[in-house]
C-alpha positions in Angstrom: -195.5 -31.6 97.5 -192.8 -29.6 99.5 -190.4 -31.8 100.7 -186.5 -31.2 102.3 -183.1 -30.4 100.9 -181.8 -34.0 101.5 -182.3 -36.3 98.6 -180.0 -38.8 97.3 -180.6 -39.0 93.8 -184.5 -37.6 91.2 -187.6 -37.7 88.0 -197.7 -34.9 85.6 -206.7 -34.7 86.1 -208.2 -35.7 83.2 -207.1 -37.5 80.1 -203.2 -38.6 80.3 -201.8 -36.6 77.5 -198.1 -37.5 78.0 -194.8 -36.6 75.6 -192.0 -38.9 75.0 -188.3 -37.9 76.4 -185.9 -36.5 73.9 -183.8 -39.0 73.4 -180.6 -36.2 74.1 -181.8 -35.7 77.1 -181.9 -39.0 78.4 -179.1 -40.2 80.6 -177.1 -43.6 79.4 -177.7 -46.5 81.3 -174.9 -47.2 83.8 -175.2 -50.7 84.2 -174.7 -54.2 82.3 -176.9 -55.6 83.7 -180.5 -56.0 82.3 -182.4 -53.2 83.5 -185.4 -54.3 85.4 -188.8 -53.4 84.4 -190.3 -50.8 86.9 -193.6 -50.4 87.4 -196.2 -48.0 89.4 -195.7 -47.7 93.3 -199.2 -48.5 94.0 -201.9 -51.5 93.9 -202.8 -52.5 90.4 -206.2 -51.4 88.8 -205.6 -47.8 90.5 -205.0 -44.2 89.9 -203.4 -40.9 90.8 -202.7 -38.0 90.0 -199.0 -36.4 89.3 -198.5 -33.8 91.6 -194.7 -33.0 91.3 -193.0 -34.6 88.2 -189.8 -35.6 88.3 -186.9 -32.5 88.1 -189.7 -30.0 89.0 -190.4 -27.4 91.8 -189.3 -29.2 95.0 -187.8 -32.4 92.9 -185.2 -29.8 91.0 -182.2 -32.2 91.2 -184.1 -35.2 92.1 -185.6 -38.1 89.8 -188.4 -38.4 91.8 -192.6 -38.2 91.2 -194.9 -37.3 94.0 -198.5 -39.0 93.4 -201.8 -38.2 94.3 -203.9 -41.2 95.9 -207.5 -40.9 95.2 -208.1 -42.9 98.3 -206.2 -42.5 102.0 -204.4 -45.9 103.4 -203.9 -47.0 99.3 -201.2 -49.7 99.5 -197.4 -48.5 98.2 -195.9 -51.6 96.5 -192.4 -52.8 95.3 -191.7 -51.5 91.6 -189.8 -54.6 90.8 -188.1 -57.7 92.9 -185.5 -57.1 95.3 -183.9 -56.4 98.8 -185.5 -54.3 101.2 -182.0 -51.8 101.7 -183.9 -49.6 104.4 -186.8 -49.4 105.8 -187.5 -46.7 108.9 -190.3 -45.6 110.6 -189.2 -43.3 113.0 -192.7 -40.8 112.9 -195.6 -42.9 113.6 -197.4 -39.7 113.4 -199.0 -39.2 110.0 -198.4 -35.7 109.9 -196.0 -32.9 109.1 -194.2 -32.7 111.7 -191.2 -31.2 110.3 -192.7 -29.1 108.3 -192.2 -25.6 109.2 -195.8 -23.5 107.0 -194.2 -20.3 108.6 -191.1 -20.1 106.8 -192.2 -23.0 103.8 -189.0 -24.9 104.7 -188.6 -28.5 106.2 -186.2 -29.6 108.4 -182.9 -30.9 107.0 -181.6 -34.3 106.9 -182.8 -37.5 105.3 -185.0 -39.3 108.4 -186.4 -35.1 109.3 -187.4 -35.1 105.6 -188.5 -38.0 104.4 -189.9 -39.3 107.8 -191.1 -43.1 107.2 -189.5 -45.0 104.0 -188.4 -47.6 102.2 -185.4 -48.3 99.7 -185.3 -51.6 97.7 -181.8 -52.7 95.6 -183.0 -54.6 92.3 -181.3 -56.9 90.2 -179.9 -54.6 87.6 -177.9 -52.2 90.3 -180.6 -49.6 90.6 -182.6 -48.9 93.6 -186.1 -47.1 94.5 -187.0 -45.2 97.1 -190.5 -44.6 98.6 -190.9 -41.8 101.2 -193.4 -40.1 103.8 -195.0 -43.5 104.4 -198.0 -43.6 107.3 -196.8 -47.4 107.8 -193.7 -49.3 106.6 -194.8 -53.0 105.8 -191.2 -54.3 105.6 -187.7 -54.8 107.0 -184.4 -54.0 105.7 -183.0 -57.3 104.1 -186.3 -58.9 103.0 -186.3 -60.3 100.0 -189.9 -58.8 98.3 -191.9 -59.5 95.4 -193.3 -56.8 92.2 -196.8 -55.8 93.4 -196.0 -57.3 97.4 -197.5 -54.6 99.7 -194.0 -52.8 101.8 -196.1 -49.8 103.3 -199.3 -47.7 103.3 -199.1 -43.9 101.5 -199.0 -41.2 104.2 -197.9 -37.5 104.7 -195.4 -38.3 107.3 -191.6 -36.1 107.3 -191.6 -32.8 105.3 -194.8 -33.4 103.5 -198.1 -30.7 103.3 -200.2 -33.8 102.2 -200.9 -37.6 101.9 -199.0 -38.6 98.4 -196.4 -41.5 97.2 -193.3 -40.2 96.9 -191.5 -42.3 94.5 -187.7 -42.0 93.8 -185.0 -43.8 91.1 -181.6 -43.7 93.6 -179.3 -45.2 91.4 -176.1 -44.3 88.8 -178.3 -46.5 86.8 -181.3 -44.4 85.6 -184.8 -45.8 84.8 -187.2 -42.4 83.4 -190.2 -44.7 82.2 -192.6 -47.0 84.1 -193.7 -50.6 82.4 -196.9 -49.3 82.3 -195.7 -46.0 80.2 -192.8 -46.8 78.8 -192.1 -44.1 76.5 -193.8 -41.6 78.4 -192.4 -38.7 81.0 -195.8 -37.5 83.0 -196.4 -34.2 83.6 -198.1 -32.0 86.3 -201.8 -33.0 86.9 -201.5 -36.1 84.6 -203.8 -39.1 85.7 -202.2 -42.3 85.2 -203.2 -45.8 86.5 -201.4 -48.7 87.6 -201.0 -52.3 86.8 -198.7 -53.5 89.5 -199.9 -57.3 90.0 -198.1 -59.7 91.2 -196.4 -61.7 88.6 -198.3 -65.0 88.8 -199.3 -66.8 86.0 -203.1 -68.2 86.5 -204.3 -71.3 84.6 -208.5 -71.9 85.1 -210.1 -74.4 83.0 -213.4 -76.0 83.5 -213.7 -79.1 81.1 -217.5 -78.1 80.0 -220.7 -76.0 81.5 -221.8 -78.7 83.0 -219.1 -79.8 84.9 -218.6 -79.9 88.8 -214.8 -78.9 88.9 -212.5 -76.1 87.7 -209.3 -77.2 87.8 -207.2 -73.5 88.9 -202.7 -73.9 88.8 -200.6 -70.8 89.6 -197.0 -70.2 90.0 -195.2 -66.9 91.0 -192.1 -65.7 89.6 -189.6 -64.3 91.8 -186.2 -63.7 91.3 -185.6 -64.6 95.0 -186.4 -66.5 96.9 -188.7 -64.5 99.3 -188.0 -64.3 103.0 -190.5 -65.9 104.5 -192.7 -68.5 102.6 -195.9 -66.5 101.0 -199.6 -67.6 101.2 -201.9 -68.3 98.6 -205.6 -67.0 98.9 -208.2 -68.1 96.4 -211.2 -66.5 95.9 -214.3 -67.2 93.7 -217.0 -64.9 92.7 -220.2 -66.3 91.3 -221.6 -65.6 87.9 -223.5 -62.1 88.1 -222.0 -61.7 92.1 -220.4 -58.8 93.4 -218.5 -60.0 96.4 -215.7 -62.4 96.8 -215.8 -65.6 98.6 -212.5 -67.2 100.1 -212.3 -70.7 98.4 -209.0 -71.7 100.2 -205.5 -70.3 101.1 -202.7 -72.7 100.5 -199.3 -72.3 102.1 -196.5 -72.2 99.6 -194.0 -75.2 98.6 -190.7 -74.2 98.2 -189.5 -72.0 96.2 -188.2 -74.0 92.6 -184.5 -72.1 92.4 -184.3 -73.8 88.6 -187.5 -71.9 87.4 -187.2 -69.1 90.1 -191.1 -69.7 90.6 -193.8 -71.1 93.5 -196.4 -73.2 92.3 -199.4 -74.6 93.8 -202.8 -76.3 92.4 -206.6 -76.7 93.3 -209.1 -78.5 92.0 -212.5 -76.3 93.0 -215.5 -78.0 93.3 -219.2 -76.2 92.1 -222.6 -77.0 93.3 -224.7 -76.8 91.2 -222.7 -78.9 89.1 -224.7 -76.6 86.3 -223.3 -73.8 88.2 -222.7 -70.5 85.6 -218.5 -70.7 86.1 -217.7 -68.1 88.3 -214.3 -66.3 88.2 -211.0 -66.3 90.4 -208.3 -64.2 91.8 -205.5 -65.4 93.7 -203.6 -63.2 96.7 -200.4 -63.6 97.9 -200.2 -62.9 101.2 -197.5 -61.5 103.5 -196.8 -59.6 106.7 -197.9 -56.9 105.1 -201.1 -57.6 103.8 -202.7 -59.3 100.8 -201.6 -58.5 97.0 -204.2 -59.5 94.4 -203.8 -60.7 91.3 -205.8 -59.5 87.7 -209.1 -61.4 87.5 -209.2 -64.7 85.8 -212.5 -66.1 83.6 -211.8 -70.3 83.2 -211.9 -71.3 80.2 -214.0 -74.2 79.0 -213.2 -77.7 77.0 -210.5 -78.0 78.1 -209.5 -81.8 79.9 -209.7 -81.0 83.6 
């Protein structure tokens, strides 16, 4: 996608056939920190498609990606933990606005070219940058979780279509996603994301026969989040294909010693015969509702 001269830092339909970075290529990692694993801009369990890899056609200086959403309004999500740094949305318009199809140029300057976005500062010093939102999700300063919602993909700025454009804005380069991580995509290369939330799902149910399934959770954060998040459990029945709210629990504070929230819930079957369904858990914010993988109980265990 064409976007403006203004960037401040930047990084490919079928079957992802990807090659590894030369290792000479590679820039040295700037920080001491531990780098942070990044992962995909977008909801877990979905694809796109690379339509401008990173240090190509319009991202010649830039290590940025745009992606390809199979689906309008898909949910753009944090890579990693960390600070919301900026977050404006200026054109409430999702369209190009600013960009001129006479002469193929865009208008220059950062808010002109990148129209509504979102930087986040993570704990090893780098920062990403997501651009030419339809809706930002999130303010500058909150604290946000991996896989929490900060914005809907859009074609807003210097864009000729909807796509996520993702950027690494940092001295402290990160080339490879968690979900790749030896891998530098190319044009037209399909590649799907697992950007959950990072909770950590216990379901055990103690026999077949059994009334309860017993369901814990906690969320690891590296901050504490700005506001409080809310926990929504669903069930789906054995053989269903729809998903029924069980309940949604506010959070407890957050535990600073184990940098996690945790909460519990006994769920109760009827028939007590009842085929054991399985779960997912949402943590819900402002900006909508990030779900977790799906979770099968397992059984003889004490409940």
């Amino acid at each position: 996608m064409r976007r403006g001269p203004s960037w401040r830092a930047a990084l490919t339909s079928g079957t992802l056939l990807l090659a590894a970075v030369a290792a000479l290529s590679a820039p040295t990692q700037a920080s001491a920190a531990t780098p942070v694993p990044y992962y995909l801009p977008w909801v877990g369990g979905q694809s796109t498609v690379v339509t401008t890899p990173w240090y190509q056609a319009s991202h010649v200086g830039a290590t940025a990606y745009d992606f390809k959403p199979n689906q309008e309004g898909l949910p753009v999500v944090a890579v990693a933990d960390g600070t919301v740094t900026a977050a404006s949305y200026t054109n409430k318009n999702d369209v190009s606005l600013r960009y001129n199809y006479t002469t193929n140029t865009c208008a220059t300057g950062t808010a002109a070219s990148q129209a509504n976005y979102v930087y986040i500062k993570h704990a090893d010093g780098t920062e990403s940058e997501y651009s030419h939102l339809k809706t930002v999700l999130v303010a500058n300063g909150q604290k946000v979780f991996r896989g929490q919602i900060i914005g809907i993909v859009g074609k807003t700025g210097c864009a000729t279509g909807t796509h996520i454009h993702f950027q690494f804005a940092s001295k402290t380069y990160v080339y490879h996603f968690a979900e790749y991580p030896s891998t530098t995509f190319s044009l037209n290369n399909r590649v799907i994301s697992q950007n959950y939330p990072a909770l950590t799902i216990t379901a055990r149910r103690a026999s077949a026969t059994t009334a309860t399934v017993q369901i814990d959770w906690t969320l690891a954060s590296t901050y504490a989040l700005t506001s409080s998040p809310v926990f929504v459990l669903q069930r789906q029945a054995s053989g269903a294909t729809t998903w029924t709210t069980v309940r949604s629990l506010a959070s407890p504070a957050y535990n600073g010693s184990s940098k996690t929230y945790s909460l519990s819930y006994t769920d109760a079957l009827s028939p007590a015969n009842a085929a054991t369904p399985s779960y997912r858990i949402g943590v819900q914010t402002s900006g909508g509702t990030s779900w977790s993988r799906i979770v099968h109980p397992s059984i003889g265990n004490a409940v």
